[in-house]
C-alpha positions in Angstrom: -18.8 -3.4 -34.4 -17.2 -0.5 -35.8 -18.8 3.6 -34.8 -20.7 5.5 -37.6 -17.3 7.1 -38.0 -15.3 3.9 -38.7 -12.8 5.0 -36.2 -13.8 2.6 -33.0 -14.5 -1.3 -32.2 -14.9 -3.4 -29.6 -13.5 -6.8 -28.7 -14.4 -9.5 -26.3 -11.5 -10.9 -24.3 -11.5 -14.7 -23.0 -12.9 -13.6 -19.5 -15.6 -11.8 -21.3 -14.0 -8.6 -20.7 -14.9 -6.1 -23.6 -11.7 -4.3 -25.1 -11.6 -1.2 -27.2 -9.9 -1.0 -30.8 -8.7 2.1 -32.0 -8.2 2.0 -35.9 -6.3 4.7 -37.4 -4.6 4.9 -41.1 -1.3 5.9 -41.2 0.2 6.0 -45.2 3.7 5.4 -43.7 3.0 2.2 -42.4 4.1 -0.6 -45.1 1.8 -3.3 -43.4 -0.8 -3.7 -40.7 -0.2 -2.7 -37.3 -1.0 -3.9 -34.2 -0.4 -2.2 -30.4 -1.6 -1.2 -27.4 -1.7 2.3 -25.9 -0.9 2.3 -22.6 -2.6 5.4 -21.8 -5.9 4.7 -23.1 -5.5 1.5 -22.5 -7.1 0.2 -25.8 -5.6 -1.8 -29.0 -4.4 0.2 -32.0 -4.7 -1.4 -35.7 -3.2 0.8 -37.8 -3.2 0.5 -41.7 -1.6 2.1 -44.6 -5.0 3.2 -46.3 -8.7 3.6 -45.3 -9.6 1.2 -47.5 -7.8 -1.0 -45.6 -9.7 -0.5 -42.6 -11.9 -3.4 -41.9 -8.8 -6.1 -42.8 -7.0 -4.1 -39.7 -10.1 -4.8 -37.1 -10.2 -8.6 -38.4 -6.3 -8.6 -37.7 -7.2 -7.1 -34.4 -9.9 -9.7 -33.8 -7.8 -12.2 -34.7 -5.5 -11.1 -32.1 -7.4 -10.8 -29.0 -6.0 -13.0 -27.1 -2.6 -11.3 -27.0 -4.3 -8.3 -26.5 -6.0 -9.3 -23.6 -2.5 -10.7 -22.6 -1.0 -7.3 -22.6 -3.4 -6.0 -20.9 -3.1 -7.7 -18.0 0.4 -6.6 -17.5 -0.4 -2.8 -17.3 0.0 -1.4 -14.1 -2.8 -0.3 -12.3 -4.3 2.8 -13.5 -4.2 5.3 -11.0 -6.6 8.5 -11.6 -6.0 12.4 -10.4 -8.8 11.9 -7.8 -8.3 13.1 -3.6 -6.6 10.9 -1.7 -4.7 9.3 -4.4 -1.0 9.0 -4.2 0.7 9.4 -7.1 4.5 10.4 -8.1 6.3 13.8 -8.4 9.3 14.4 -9.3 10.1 11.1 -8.7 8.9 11.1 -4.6 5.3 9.7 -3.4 2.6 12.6 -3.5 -0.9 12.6 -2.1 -3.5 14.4 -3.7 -6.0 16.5 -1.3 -8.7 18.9 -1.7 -7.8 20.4 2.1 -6.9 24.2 2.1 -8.3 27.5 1.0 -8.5 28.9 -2.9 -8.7 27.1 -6.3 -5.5 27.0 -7.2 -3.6 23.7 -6.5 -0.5 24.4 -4.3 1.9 21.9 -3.4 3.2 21.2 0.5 5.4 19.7 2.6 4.0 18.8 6.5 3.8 16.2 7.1 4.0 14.4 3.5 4.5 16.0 0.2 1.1 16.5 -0.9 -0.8 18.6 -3.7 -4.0 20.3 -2.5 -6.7 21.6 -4.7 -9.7 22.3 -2.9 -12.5 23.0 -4.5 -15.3 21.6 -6.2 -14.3 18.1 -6.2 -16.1 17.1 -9.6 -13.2 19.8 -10.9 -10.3 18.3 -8.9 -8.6 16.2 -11.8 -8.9 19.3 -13.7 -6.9 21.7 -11.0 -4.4 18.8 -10.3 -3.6 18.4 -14.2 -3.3 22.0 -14.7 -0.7 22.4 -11.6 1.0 19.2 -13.2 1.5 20.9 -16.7 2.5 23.7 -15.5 5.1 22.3 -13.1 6.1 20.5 -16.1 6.5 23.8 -18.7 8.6 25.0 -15.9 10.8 22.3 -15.1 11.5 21.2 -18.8 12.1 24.9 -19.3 14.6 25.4 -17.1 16.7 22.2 -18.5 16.5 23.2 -22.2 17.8 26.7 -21.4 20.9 25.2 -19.4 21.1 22.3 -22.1 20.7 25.1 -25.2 23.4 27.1 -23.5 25.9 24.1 -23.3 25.4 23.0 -27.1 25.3 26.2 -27.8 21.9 26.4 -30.0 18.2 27.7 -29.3 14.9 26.1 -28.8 12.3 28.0 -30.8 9.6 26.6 -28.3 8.8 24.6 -26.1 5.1 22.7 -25.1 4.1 19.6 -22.9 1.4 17.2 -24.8 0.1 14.3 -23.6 1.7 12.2 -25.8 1.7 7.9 -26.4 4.6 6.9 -27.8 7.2 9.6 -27.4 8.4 11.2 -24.6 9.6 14.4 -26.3 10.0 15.6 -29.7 12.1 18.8 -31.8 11.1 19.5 -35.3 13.2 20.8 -37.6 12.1 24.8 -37.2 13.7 24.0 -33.5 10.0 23.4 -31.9 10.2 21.2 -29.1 7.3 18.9 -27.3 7.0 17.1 -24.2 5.1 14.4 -22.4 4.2 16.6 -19.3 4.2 13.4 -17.5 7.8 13.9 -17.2 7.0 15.7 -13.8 6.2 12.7 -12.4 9.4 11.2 -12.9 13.0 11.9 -11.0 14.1 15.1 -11.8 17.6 13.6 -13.8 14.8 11.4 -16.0 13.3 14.9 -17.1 16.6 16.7 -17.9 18.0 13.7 -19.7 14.5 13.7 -22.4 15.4 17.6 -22.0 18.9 17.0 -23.3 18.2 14.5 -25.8 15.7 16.9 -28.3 18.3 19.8 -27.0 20.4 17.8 -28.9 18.5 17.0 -31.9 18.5 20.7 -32.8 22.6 19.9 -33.5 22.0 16.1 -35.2 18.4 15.4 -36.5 19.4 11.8 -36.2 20.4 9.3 -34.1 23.9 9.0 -34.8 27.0 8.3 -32.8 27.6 12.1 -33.5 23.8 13.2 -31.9 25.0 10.9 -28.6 28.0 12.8 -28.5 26.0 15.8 -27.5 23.5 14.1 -25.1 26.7 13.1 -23.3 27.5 16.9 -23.0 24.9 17.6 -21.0 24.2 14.4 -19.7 27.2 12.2 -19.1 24.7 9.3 -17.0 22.4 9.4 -19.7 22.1 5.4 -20.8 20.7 5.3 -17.1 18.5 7.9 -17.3 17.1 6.4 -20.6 16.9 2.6 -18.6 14.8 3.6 -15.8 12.0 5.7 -18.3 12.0 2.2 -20.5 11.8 0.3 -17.3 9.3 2.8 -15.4 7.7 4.5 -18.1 4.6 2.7 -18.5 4.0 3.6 -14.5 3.7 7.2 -15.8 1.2 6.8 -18.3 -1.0 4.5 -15.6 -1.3 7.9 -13.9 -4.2 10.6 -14.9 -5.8 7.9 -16.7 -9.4 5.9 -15.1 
């Protein structure tokens, strides 16, 4: 049934399972909407007006079954708890709480691990932090060598944890990130880097705005291939 707030509902999938619906409105959309959110891992229904509310959750309920469908196909979700293993940077990383201080601090012997001891009801918390961080810096570094080859100037830059997109500029020059970008290879960052680098030249999608992705990226159709063919392993991680 749907929250005080309208805002929530919950399915029941063929194995009994129960699924969360998110309902949103969204005056851009010309028709109802139906998809999943990988991160959350819950159904969307999206429609044009609020009144138009309770016709998206009887689309969604009508729809179950493929929503259960794509559920099953998610990767397994793999949360920032010790001992996990998840990626960064592209190479296997464990997750400890072993050493000394707060503050999580990656090394190297005899695996590439991340340790943030601690209290260990905290430890997502710490590791998340390190991983945003890693990210501002990382995606930092790659705008300013990407900006200097186009020749323009991000205004700023911040990490989100976005659903859909992996980055985003507006059109004051403000660019955004997924900071799960620092889980992938390092050339799958600086290509997302490069591409809204370039949208501060072409707000578009033109032959014109791939021009200047190529600039910086030359490989870039292959960077762009592996986060549509890997991408939803990213979002499996941090999430329960």
């Amino acid at each position: 049934m749907l929250s005080d707030k309208g805002q929530k509902m919950t399915l029941k999938g063929r194995d009994g399972r129960a699924i969360g619906v998110r309902l949103e409105v969204n005056p851009k959309a010309k028709r109802l909407i139906l998809r999943l959110d990988e991160r959350t891992r819950e159904a969307v229904a999206v429609a044009p007006t609020r009144r138009e509310l309770r016709a998206a959750a009887n689309f969604a309920a009508e729809r179950v079954d493929w929503i259960s469908e794509r559920l099953e196909t998610l990767p397994v979700a793999t949360p920032l708890a010790e001992g996990t293993i998840i990626t960064l940077r592209g190479e296997p990383c464990r997750l400890t709480l072993e050493g000394r201080g707060r503050v999580a601090k990656l090394g190297t012997h005899p695996d590439l691990h991340l340790s943030a001891p601690g209290d260990a009801g905290t430890f997502g918390d710490r590791v998340l932090r390190y991983l945003r961080r890693a990210a501002v810096s990382d995606l930092g570094d790659a705008v300013e060598r990407h900006c200097a080859t186009l020749g323009v100037n991000a205004q700023r830059i911040t990490v989100k944890d976005t659903r859909s997109r992996w980055g985003s500029c507006t059109a004051d020059g403000r660019l955004s990130f997924s900071w799960r970008l620092i889980l992938a290879p390092p050339d799958v960052l600086d290509y997302v880097a490069a591409h809204e680098c370039a949208h501060l030249v072409e707000m578009n999608h033109s032959a014109a705005f791939w021009a200047q992705v190529a600039c910086c990226r030359p490989d870039w159709p292959q960077q762009r291939d592996w986060l549509r063919s890997h991408g939803r392993n990213l979002h499996a991680i941090g999430t329960v």
